[in-house]
C-alpha positions as CSV (number, residue, x, y, z in Angstrom):
1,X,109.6,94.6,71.7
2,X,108.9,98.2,72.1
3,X,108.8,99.7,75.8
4,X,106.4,102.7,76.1
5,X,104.9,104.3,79.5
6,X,101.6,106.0,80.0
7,X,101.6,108.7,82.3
8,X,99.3,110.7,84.5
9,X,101.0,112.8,86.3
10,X,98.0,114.1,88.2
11,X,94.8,112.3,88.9
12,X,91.9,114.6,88.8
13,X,88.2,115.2,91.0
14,X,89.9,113.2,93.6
15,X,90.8,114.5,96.6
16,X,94.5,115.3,96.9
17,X,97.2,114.8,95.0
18,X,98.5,111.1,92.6
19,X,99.0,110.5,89.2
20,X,99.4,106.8,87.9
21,X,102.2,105.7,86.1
22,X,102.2,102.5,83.7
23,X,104.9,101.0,81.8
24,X,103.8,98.7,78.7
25,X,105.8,96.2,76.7
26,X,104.3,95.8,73.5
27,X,100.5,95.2,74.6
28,X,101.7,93.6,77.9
29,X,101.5,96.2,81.3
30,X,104.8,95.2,82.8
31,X,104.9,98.2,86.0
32,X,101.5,99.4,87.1
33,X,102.0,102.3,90.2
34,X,99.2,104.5,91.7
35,X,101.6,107.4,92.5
36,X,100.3,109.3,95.8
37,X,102.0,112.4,95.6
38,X,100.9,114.4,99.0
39,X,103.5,115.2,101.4
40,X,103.4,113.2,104.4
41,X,101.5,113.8,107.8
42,X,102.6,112.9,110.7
43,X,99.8,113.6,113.1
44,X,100.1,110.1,114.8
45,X,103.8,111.2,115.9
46,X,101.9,114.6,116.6
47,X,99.9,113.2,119.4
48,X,102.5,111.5,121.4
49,X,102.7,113.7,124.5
50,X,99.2,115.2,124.3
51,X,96.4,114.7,126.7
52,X,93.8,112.5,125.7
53,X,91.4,115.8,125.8
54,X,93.7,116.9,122.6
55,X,93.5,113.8,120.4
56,X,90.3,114.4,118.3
57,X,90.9,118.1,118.2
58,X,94.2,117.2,116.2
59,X,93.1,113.9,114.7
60,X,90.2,115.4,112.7
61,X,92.4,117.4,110.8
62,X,94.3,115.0,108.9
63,X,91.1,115.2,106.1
64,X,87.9,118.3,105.8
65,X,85.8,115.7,104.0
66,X,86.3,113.0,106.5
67,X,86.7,115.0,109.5
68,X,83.7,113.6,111.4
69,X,84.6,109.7,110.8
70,X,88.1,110.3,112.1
71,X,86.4,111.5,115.1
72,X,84.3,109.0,116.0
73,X,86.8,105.9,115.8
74,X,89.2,108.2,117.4
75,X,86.8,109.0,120.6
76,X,85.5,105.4,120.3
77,X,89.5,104.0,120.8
78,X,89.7,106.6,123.8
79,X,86.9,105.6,125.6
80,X,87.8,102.1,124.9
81,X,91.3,102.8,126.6
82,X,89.7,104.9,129.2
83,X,86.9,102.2,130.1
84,X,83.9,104.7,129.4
85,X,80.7,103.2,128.0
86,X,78.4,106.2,126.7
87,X,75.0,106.8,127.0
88,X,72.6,105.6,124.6
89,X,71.5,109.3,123.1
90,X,75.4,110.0,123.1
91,X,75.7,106.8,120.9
92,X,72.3,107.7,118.2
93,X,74.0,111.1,118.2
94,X,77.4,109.7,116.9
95,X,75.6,107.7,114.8
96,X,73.4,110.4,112.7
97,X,77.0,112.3,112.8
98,X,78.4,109.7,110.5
99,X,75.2,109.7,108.1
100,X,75.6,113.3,107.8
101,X,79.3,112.8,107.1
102,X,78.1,109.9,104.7
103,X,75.5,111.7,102.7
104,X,78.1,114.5,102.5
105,X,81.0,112.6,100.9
106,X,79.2,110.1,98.5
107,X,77.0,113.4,97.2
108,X,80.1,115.1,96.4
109,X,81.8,112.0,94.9
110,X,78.7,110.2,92.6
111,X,77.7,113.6,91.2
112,X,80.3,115.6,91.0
113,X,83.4,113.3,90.7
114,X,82.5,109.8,89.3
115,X,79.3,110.3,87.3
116,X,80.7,112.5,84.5
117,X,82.7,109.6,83.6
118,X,79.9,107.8,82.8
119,X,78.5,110.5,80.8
120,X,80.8,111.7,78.9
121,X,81.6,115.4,80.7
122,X,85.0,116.8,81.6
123,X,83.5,118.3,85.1
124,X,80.0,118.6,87.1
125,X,79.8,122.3,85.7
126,X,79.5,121.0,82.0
127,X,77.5,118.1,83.0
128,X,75.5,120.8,84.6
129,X,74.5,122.1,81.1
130,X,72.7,118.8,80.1
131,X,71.1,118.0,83.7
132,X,70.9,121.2,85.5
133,X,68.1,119.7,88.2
134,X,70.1,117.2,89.1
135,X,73.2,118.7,89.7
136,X,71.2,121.0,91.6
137,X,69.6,118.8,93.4
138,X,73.7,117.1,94.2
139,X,75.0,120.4,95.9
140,X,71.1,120.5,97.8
141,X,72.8,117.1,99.1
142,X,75.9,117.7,99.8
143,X,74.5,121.2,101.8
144,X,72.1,118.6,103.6
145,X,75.0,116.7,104.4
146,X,77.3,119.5,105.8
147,X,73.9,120.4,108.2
148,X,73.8,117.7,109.9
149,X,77.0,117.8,110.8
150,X,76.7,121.2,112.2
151,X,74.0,120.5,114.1
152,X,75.6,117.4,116.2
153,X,79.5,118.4,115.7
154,X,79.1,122.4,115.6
155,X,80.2,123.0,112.5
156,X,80.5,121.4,109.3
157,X,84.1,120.3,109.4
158,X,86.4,119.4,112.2
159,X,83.8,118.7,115.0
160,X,84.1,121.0,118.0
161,X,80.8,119.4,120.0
162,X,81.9,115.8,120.1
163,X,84.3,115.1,123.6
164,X,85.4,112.4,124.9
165,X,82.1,110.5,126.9
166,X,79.5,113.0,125.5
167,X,78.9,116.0,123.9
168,X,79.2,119.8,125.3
169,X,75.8,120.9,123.7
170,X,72.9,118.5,122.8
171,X,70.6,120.1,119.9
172,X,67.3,121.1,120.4
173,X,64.4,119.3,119.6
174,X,62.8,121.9,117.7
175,X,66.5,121.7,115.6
176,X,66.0,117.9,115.3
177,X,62.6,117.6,114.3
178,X,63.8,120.9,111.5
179,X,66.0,118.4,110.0
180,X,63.5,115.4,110.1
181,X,61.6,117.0,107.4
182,X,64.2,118.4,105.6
183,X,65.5,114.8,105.1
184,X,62.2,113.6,104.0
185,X,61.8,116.4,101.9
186,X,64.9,114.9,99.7
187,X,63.4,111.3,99.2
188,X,61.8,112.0,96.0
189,X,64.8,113.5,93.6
190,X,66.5,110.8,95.7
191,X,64.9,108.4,94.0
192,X,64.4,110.0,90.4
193,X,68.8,109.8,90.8
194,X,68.4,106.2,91.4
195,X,66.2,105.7,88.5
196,X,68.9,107.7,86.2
197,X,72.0,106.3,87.2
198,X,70.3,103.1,87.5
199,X,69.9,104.1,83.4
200,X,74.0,104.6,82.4
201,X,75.4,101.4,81.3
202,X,78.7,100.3,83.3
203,X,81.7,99.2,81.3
204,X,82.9,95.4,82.0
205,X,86.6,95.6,81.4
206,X,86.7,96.5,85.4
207,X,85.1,93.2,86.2
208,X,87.3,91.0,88.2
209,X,87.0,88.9,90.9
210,X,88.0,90.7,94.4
211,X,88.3,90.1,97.5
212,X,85.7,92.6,99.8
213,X,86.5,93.2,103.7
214,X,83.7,95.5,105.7
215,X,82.5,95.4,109.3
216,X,79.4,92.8,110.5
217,X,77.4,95.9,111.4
218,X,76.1,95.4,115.0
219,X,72.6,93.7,115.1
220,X,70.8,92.6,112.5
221,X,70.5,96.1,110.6
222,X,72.9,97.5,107.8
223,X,75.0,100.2,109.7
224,X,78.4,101.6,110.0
225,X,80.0,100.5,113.3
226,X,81.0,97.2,114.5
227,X,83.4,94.5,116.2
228,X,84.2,92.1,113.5
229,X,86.2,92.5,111.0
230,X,84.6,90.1,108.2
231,X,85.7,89.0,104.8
232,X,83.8,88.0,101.5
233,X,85.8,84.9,101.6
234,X,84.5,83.8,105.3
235,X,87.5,84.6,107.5
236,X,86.3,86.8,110.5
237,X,88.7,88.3,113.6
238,X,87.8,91.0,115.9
239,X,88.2,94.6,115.9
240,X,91.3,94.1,118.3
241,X,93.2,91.7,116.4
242,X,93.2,94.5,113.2
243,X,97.0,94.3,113.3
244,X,97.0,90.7,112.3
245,X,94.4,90.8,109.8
246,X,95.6,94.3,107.8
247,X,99.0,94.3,107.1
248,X,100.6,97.4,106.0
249,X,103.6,97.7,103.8
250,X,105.6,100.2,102.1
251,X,106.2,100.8,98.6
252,X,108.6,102.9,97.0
253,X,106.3,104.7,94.2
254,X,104.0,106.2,97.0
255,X,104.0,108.2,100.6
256,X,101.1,106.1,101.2
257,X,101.4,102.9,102.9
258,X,99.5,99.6,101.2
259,X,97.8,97.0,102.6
260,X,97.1,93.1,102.4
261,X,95.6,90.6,104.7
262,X,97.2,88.4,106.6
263,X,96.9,85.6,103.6
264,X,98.9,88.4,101.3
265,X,95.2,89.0,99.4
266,X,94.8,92.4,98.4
267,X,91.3,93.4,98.6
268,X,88.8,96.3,98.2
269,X,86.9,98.2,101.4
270,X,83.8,101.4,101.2
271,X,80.4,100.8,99.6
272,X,80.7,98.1,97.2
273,X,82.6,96.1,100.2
274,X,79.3,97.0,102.4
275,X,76.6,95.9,100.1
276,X,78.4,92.7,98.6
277,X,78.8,91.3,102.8
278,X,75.3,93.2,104.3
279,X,73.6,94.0,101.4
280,X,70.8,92.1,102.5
281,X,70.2,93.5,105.6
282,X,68.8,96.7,104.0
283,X,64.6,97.6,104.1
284,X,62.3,100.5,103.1
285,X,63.3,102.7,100.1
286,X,67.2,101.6,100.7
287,X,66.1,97.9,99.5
288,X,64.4,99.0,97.0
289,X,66.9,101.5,95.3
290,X,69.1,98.5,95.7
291,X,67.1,96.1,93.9
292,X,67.2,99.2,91.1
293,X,71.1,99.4,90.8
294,X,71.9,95.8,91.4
295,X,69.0,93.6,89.7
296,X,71.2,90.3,90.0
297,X,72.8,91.8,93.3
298,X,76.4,92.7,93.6
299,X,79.1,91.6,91.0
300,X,82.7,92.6,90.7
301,X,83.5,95.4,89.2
302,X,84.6,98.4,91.3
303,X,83.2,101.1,88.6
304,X,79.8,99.9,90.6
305,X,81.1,101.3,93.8
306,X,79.4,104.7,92.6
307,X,75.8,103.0,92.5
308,X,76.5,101.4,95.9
309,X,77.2,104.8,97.4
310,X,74.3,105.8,95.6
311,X,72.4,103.0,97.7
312,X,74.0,103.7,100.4
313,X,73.6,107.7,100.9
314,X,69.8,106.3,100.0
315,X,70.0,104.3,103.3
316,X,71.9,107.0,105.3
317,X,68.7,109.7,104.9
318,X,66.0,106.8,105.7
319,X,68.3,106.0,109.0
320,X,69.3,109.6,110.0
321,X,65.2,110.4,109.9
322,X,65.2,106.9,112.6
323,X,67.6,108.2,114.4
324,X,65.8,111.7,114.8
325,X,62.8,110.3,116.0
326,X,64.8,108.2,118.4
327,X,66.4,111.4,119.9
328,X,63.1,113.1,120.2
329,X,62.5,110.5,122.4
330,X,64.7,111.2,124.9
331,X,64.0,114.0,127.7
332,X,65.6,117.4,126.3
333,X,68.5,118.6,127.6
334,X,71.3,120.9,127.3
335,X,74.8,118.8,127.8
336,X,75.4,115.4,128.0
337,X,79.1,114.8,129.5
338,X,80.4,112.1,131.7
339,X,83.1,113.1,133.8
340,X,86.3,111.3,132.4
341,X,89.5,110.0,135.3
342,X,92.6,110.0,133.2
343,X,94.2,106.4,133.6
344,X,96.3,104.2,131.7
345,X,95.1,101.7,129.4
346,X,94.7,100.9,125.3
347,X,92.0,101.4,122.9
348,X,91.0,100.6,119.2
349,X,88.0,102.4,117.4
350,X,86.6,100.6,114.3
351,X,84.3,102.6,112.0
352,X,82.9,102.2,108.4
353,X,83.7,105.7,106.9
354,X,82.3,106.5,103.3
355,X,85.4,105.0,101.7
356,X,86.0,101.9,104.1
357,X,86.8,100.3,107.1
358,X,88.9,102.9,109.3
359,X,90.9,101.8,112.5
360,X,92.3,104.1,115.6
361,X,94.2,102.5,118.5
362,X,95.8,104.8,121.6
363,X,97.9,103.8,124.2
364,X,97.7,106.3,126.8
365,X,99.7,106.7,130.2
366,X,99.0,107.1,133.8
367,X,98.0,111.1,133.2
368,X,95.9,109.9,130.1
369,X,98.8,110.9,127.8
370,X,99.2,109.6,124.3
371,X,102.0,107.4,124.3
372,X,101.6,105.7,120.7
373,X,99.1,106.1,118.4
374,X,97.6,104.4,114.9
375,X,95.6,105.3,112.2
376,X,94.6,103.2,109.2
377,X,92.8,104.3,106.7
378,X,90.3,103.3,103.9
379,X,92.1,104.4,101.0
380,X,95.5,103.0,102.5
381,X,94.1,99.6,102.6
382,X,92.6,100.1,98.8
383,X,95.5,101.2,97.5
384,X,97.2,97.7,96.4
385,X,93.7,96.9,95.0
386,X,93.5,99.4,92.7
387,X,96.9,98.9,91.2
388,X,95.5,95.2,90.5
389,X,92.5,96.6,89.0
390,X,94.6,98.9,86.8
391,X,96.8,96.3,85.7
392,X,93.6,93.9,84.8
393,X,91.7,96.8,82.9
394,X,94.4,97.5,81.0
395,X,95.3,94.5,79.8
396,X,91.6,93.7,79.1
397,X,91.6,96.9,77.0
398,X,94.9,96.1,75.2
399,X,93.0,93.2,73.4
400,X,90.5,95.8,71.7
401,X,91.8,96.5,68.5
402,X,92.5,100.7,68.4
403,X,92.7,101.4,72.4
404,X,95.1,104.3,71.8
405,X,97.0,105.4,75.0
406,X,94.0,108.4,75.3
407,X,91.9,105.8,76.0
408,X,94.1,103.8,78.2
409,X,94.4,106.9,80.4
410,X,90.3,107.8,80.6
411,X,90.3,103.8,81.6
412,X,92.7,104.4,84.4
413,X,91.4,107.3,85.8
414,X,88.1,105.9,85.9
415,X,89.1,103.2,88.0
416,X,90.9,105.3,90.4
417,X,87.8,107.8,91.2
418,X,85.8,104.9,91.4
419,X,87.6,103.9,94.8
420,X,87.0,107.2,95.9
421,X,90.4,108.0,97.4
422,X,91.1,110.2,100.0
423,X,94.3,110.5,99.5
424,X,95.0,113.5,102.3
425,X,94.2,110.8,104.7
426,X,96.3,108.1,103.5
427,X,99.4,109.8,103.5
428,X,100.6,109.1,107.3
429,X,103.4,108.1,109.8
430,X,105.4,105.6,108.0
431,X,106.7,103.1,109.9
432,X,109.3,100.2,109.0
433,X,108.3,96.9,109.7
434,X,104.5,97.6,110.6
């Protein structure tokens, strides 16, 4: 039987560096290895010694796309360990912070990295020649995106405004009630995407069943923070017993570490995770746009995570203009900072970033000093996942007479942008036996 490998040695409009490397036996997939090429980071070894002041200052860093989300769970785990409970404009700050940092990411990743899969084009620029408007209309997004984050973290990447138990400027309400309109203003073209992606057929050699893992959102809304870790399959533990539920692992092919649950299930977290679990929880234009891109609701096939981040950044502008009429509510005012005593304690921030479910935990001393620290992140946890969705596509496209190894490779690199990796942030502290 002849032995043959296909290669790609780097994986492109993802952000940082892997390739994917597949050995075949005939038409039988026999090694199937996302390869994650980055060099490693070791900001949680970075933080040991530093003053819990330090941590999101450094933490933020490890990723410019998902600087903001790394924030929050990371000043969510410190307060946690430091027994702070914020105010409630603190908290609706926080909280339009990540849809800024949400409309950001999936604009950059369903226009400009996923969608001209679908359509045929090498890049957004050449797609650009066919629909102009609407890549237009993508970077207008992503700009929108980057704004909001300005405006509640200082600048667009790496916060600088968002401390531990507050903020050191509030924005104005004349800034807040600039950007209410502004996110209205992008409701329309919003929908006229909907309506065309809604029109691009999606392939079903990716269709599988998998395993989704997401966050019960607090209340009775869709959202992106909360205390329970829940699975499509009905098992549920809290936020603090992550450790038990998400086990990490190490595999030789990648500086990455993978993950599994506690049962040894790999499974898939982000946007298609969100809506299969809360999906109905959504209202307004949100429901709507999903009722567009998933007419019999949500089936397995992770080349529809781009439509449910499509949903979802639908949902984010709806609920950032909420939570700007909630902060004009409150009396204006300059700073809002609580004064912090450094103690010793433990703490665990759970978040749901663009791609997924994303845990911190700090242990800090008697002076508030890091003395461990632990990041896991979305596309960490995906990672096992997608080799299992590589290795099913590709033997479901080795039973089509004439797949050449051309197509085998447009097939695999589809499915690996459809996670949406970030792979600067998956690339961490390895650590045996954890």
């Amino acid at each position: 039987m002849t032995t043959r490998t296909v290669t790609i040695p780097h994986l492109g409009r993802v952000e940082g560096h892997g390739g994917i490397h597949v050995t075949l036996e005939g038409a039988r997939l026999t090694e199937v290895n996302m390869d994650i090429h980055e060099g490693s980071r070791y900001y949680e070894k970075l933080l040991v010694g530093k003053d819990f002041h330090e941590v999101q200052g450094i933490i933020t860093r490890v990723c410019a796309i998902c600087s903001a989300d790394h924030t929050v769970a990371a000043l969510v785990a410190l307060e946690n360990a430091l027994g702070i409970r914020v105010s409630e404009r603190t908290s609706a700050l926080r909280g339009l912070l990540l849809r800024g940092a949400a409309i950001e990411s999936h604009a950059l990743h369903v226009f400009a990295l996923a969608l001209p899969d679908f359509l045929g084009f090498e890049s957004i620029m050449s797609m650009a020649e066919r629909f102009p408007d609407e890549v237009a209309f993508a970077l207008r997004l992503k700009q929108l995106g980057n704004h909001i984050q300005s405006i509640v973290g200082g600048r667009a990447v790496h916060p600088i405004n968002t401390l531990v138990g507050g903020f050191g400027r509030l924005p104005s309400h004349k800034t807040i009630d600039s950007l209410r309109r502004d996110l209205a203003q992008v409701m329309d073209p919003l929908s006229g995407a909907v309506e065309l992606v809604s029109s691009i057929d999606v392939p079903e050699w990716a269709a599988q069943p998998t395993l989704y893992v997401a966050l019960r959102p607090r209340g009775s809304d869709f959202g992106f923070r909360g205390d329970v870790i829940c699975t499509s399959g009905g098992a549920e533990n809290p936020v603090e017993d992550y450790g038990q539920s998400v086990r990490e692992f190490t595999v030789e092919h990648s500086n990455a570490r993978h993950a599994a649950l506690e049962t040894g299930e790999t499974y898939m977290v982000g946007s298609l995770a969100r809506l299969k679990l809360w999906g109905d929880r959504l209202h307004g234009v949100a429901e709507e746009s999903f009722g567009v891109l998933f007419p019999d609701g949500v089936t397995d096939n992770v080349l529809l995570n781009t439509r449910a981040q499509l949903v979802e950044t639908v949902y984010c502008v709806e609920s950032a203009v909420q939570f700007c009429e909630s902060y004009l509510a409150f009396e204006e005012a300059e700073i809002e900072l609580q004064e912090v005593e450094a103690r010793a304690g433990s703490g665990i921030g759970a978040i749901e970033a663009p791609r997924g479910t994303l845990f911190h935990e700090y242990e800090l001393d008697d002076d508030g000093k890091v003395i461990a620290a632990n990041v896991v992140t979305p596309t960490a946890q995906n990672l096992a996942n997608v080799e299992r969705d590589l290795r099913h596509s590709g033997d479901c496209l080795l039973q089509t007479a004439g797949v050449s190894d051309t197509d085998l490779k447009r097939s695999f690199e589809m499915i690996a942008r459809a996670y949406d990796p970030c792979i600067s942030c998956s690339v961490h502290l390895v650590r045996p036996g954890r």
